[in-house]
VOZA-659533 format. One line per 5 residues: for each residue x, y, z of N, C-alpha, C. Coordinates in nm, 3 decimals. Layout:
BEGIN
X,Y,Z,X,Y,Z,X,Y,Z ~ ...
# end
This chain:
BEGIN
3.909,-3.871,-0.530,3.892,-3.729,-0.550,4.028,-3.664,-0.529 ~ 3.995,-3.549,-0.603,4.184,-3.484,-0.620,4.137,-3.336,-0.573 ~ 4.185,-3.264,-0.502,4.169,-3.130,-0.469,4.297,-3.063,-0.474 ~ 4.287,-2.986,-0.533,4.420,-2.897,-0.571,4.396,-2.776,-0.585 ~ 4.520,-2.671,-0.661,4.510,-2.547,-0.620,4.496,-2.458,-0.793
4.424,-2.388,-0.797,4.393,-2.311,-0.917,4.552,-2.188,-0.903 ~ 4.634,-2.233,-0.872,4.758,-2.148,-0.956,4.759,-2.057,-1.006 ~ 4.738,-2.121,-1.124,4.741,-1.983,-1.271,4.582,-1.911,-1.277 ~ 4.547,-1.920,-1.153,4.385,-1.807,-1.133,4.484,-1.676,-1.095 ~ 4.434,-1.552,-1.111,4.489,-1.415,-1.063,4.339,-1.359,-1.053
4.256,-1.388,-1.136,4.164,-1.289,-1.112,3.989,-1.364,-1.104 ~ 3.909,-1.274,-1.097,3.726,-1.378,-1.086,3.655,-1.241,-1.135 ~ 3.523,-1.307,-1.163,3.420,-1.190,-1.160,3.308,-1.337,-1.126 ~ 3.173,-1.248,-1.058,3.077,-1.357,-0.997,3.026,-1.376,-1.111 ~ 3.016,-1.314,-1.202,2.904,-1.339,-1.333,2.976,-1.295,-1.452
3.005,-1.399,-1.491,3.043,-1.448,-1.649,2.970,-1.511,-1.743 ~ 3.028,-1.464,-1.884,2.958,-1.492,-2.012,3.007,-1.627,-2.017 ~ 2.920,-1.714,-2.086,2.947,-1.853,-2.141,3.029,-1.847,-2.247 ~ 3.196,-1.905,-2.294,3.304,-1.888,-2.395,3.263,-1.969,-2.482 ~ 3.181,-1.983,-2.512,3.103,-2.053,-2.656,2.974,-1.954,-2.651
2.897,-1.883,-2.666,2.810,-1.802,-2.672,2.718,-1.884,-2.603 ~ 2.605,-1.886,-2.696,2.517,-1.956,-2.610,2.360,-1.866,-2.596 ~ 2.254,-1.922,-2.547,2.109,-1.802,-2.550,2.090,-1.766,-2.408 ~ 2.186,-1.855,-2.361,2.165,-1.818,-2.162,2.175,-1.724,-2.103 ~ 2.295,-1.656,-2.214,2.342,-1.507,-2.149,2.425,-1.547,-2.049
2.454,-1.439,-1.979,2.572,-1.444,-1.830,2.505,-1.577,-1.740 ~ 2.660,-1.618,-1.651,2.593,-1.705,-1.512,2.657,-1.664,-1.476 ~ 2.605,-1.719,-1.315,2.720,-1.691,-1.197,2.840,-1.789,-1.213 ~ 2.977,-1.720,-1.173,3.083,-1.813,-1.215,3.082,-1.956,-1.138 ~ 3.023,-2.008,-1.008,2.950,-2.115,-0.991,2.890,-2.190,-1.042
2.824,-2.162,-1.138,2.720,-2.255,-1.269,2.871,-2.279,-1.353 ~ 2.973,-2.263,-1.404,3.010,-2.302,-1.448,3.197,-2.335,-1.422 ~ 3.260,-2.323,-1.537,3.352,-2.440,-1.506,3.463,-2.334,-1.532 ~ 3.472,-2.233,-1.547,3.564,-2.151,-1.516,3.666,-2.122,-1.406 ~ 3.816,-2.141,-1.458,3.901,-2.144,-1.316,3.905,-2.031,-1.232
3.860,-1.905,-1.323,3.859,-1.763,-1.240,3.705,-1.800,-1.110 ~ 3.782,-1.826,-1.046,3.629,-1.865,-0.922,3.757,-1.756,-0.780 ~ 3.618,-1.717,-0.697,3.676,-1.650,-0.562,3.748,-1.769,-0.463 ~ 3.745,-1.903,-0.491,3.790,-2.004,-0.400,3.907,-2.083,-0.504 ~ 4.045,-2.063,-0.444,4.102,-2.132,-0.547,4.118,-2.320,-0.533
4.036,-2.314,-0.452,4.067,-2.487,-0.472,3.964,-2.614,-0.525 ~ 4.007,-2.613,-0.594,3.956,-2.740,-0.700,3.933,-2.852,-0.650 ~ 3.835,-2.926,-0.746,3.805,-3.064,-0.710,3.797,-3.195,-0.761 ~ 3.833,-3.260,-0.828,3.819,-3.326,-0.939,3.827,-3.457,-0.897 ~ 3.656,-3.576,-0.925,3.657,-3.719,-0.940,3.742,-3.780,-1.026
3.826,-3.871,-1.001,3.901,-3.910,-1.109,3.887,-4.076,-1.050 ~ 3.923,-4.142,-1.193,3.925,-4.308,-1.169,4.108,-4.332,-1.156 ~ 4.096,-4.420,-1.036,4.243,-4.457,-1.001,4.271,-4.614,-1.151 ~ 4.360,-4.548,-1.229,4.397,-4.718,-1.279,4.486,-4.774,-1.225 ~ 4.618,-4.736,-1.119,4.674,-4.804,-1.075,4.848,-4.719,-1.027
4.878,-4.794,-0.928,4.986,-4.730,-0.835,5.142,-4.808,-0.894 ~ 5.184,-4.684,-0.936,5.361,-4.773,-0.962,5.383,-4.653,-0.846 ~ 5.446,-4.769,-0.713,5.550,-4.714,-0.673,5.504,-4.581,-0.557 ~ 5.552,-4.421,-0.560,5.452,-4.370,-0.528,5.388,-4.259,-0.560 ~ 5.369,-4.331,-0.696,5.287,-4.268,-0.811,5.172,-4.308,-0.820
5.003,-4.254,-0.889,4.920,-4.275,-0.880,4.892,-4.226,-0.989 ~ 4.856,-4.326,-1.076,4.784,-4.297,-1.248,4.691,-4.295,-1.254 ~ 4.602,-4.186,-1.279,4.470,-4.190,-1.281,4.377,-4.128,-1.412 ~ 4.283,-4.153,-1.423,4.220,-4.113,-1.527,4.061,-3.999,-1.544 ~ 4.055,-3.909,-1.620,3.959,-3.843,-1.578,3.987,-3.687,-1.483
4.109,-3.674,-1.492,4.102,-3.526,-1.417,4.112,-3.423,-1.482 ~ 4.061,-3.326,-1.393,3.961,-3.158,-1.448,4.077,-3.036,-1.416 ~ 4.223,-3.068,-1.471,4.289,-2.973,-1.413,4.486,-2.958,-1.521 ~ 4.535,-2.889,-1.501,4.630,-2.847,-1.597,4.728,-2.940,-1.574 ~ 4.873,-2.971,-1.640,4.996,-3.022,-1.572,5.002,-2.964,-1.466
5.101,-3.026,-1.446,5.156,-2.907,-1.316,5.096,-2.832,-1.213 ~ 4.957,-2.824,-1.202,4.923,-2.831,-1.059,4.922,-2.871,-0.967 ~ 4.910,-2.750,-0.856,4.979,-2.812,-0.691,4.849,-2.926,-0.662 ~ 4.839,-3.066,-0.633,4.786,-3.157,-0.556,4.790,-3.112,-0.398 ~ 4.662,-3.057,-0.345,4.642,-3.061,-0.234,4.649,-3.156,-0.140
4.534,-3.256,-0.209,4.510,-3.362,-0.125,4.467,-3.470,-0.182 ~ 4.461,-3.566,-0.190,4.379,-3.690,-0.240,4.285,-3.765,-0.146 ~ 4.170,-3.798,-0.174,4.055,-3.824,-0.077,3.982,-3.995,-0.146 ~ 3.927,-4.090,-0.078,3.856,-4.147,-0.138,3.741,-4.112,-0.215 ~ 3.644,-4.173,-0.313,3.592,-4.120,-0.349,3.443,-4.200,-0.303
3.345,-4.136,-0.224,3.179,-4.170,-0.156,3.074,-4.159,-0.242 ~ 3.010,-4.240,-0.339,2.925,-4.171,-0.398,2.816,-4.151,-0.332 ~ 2.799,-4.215,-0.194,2.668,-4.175,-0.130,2.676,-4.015,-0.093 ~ 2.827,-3.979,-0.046,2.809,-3.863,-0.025,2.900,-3.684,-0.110 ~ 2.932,-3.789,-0.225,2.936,-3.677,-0.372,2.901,-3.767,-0.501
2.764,-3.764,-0.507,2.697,-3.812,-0.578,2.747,-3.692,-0.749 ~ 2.816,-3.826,-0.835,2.839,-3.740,-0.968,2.666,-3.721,-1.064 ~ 2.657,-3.625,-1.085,2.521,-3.585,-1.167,2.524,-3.571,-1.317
# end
């Protein structure tokens, strides 16, 4: 797991429209995947393919270049079960 920092966020609202339309109408910005959220730190499962050095190549992450890397965590599926 990769936790990092939403950066290029400046602003949120709790309830946003879906950017593909959609029949759902508004959600709360929680239901979805929007970086404008009130918490700027991110989370993203990613698969490790392998370490040159002390670099870490991985595959599968939910986030821009150049974002700040908080932290790197193992990843539990007993206790962040992906859905």
């Amino acid at each position: 797991m990769v936790l990092f920092h939403f950066d290029r966020s400046s602003r949120y609202d709790l309830v946003v429209e879906r950017p593909r339309g959609g029949r759902s109408g508004p959600r709360g910005v929680f239901a979805t995947r929007s970086p404008h959220r009130p918490n700027g730190i991110g989370l993203s499962i990613v698969e490790l393919l392998r370490v040159e050095g002390n670099r870490l190549v991985i595959k599968g992450v939910d986030m821009l270049d150049a974002t700040p890397v908080l932290d790197i965590k193992p990843y539990d599926p007993g206790l962040n079960p992906v859905t």
